[in-house]
C-alpha angles and dihedrals in degrees: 000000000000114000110221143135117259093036112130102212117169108226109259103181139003111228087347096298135101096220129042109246115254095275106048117130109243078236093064089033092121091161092080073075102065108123089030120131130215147141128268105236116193128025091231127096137217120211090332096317145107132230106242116194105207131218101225122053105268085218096069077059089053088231132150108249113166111151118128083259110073108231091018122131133175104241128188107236092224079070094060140081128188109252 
């Protein structure tokens, strides 16, 4: 997949799995996001991931979310697809 800003991807995957392991906080739980669309916002990357701005507001997902971009999250892009 290119990595570039302006791009809309629907997140596939969280950490490259379809379901969150036994112990995950329902406040990590990201995978409550899968299906979810967004736009990749910056052409830099961060440990190998892109900053996704989603649609929907990430607190009706009770999610933390606390980049400087409300509703922003670093993404792997083996967890996106081009939508």
């Amino acid at each position: 997949m290119e990595i570039k800003k302006g791009i809309v991807v629907r997140l596939k995957s969280f950490s490259g799995t379809l379901i969150p392991g036994k112990n995950v906080e329902p406040y990590n739980d990201y995978w409550k996001l899968i299906g979810q669309k967004g736009e990749i916002i910056s052409d830099e990357t961060y440990n190998g991931r892109v900053l996704i701005l989603f649609e929907k507001d990430l607190d009706q997902f009770k999610v933390a979310n606390h980049n400087p971009i409300k509703n922003s999250l670093w993404i792997l892009p083996t967890d996106l697809d081009i939508d």
